[in-house]
C-alpha positions as CSV (number, residue, x, y, z in Angstrom):
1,X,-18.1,-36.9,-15.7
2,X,-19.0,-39.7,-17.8
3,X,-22.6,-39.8,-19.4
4,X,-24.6,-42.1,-18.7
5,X,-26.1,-43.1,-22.1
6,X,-28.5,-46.2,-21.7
7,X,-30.0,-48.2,-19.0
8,X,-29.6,-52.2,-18.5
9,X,-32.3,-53.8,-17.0
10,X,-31.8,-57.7,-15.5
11,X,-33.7,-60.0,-13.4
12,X,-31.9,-61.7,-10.5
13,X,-34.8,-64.7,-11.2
14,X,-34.0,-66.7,-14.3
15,X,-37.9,-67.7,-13.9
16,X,-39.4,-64.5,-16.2
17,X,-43.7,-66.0,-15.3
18,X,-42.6,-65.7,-11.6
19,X,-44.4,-63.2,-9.5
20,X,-41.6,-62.8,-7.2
21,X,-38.8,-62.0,-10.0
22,X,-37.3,-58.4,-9.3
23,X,-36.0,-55.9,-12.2
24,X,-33.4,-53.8,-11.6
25,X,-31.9,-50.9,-13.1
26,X,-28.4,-50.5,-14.0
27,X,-26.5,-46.8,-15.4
28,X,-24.2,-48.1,-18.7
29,X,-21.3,-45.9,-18.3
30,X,-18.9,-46.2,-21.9
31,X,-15.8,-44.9,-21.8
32,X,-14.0,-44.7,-25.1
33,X,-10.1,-45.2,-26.1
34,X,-9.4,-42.8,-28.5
35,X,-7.5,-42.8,-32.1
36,X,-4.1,-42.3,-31.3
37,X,-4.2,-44.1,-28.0
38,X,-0.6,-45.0,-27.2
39,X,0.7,-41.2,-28.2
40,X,-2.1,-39.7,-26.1
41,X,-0.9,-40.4,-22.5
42,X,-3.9,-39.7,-19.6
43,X,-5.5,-38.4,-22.4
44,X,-6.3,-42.1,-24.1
45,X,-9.1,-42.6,-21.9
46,X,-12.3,-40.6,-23.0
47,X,-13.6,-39.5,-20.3
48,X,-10.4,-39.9,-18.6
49,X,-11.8,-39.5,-15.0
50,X,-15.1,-41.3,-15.1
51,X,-17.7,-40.9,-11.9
52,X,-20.2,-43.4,-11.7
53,X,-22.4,-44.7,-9.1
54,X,-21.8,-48.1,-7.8
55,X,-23.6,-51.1,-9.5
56,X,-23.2,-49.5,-12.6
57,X,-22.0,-51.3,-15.7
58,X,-19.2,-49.4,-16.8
59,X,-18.0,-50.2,-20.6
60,X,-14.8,-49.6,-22.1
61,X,-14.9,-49.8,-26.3
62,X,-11.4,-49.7,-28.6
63,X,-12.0,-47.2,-30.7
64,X,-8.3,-47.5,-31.8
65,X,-6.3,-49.3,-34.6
66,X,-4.2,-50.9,-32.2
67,X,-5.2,-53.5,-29.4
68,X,-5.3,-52.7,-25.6
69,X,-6.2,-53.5,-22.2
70,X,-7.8,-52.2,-19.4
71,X,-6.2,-53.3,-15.8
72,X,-6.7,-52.0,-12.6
73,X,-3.5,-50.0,-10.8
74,X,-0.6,-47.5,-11.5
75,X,1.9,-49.5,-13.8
76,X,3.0,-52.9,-14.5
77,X,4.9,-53.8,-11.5
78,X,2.2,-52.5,-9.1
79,X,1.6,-55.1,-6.9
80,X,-2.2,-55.1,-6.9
81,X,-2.0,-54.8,-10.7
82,X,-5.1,-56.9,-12.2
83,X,-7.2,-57.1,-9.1
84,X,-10.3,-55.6,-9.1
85,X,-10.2,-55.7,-13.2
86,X,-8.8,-57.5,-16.1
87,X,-9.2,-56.9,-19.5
88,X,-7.6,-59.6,-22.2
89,X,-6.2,-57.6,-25.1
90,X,-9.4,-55.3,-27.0
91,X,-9.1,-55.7,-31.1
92,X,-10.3,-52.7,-32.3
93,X,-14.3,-51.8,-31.7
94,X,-14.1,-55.1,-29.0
95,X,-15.4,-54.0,-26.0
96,X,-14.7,-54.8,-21.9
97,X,-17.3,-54.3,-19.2
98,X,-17.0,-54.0,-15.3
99,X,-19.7,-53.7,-12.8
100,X,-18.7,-51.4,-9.8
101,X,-19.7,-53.5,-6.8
102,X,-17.8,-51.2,-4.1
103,X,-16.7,-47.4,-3.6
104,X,-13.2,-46.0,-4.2
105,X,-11.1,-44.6,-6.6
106,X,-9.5,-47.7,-8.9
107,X,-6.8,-46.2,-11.3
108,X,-6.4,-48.2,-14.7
109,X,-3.8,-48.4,-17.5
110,X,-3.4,-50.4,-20.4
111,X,-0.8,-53.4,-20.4
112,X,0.5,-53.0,-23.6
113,X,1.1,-48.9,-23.4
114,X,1.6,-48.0,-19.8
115,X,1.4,-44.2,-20.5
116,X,-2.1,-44.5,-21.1
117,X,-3.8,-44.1,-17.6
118,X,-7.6,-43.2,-16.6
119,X,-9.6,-43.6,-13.1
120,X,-12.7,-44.7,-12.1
121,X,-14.6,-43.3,-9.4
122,X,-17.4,-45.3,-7.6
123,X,-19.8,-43.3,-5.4
């Protein structure tokens, strides 16, 4: 499981004096790519199975020398590739966000080094 480490709060009203502006709470889910993150397989993903709760913000960060991506689907010539996320290519410490806006199991790679593979569950 992946932990949960801050909150995000947000109001849906860009008015912050009115009295009918709601504030709501958002988990920030970070899930790291490790040092060594082409060579590491399934294992490039820290947490490489991450659980989270839908609505909630879930942040990938490059902690690796090299640059990467984070795409929805299997491989490269899946044919959903790319469609419920997209990252451009990460620089190192460069980070990508998604917010989980439905329930399912959505497995990711990274463009550039296919072996690296992680899933995200939304509950």
């Amino acid at each position: 499981f992946a932990q949960i480490d801050s909150k995000q709060y947000f109001s849906p009203d860009d008015n912050s004096n009115s009295t009918n502006a709601v504030r709501e709470e958002i988990d920030v889910v970070r899930i790291s790519i490790e040092e060594g993150a082409p060579s590491l397989g399934d294992r490039a993903f820290s947490p490489d199975i991450t659980n989270v709760s839908i609505g909630s913000n879930v942040t990938w960060i490059n902690n690796d020398s090299q640059f990467h991506t984070i795409t929805s689907g299997i491989e490269p010539d899946d044919p959903i590739v790319g469609q419920k996320f997209e990252s451009e290519a990460l620089s190192p410490k460069e980070t990508f966000s998604y917010i989980s806006n439905e329930t399912g199991t959505f497995s990711y790679f990274c463009q550039l080094h296919p072996t690296m593979k992680g899933k995200l569950i939304v509950s």
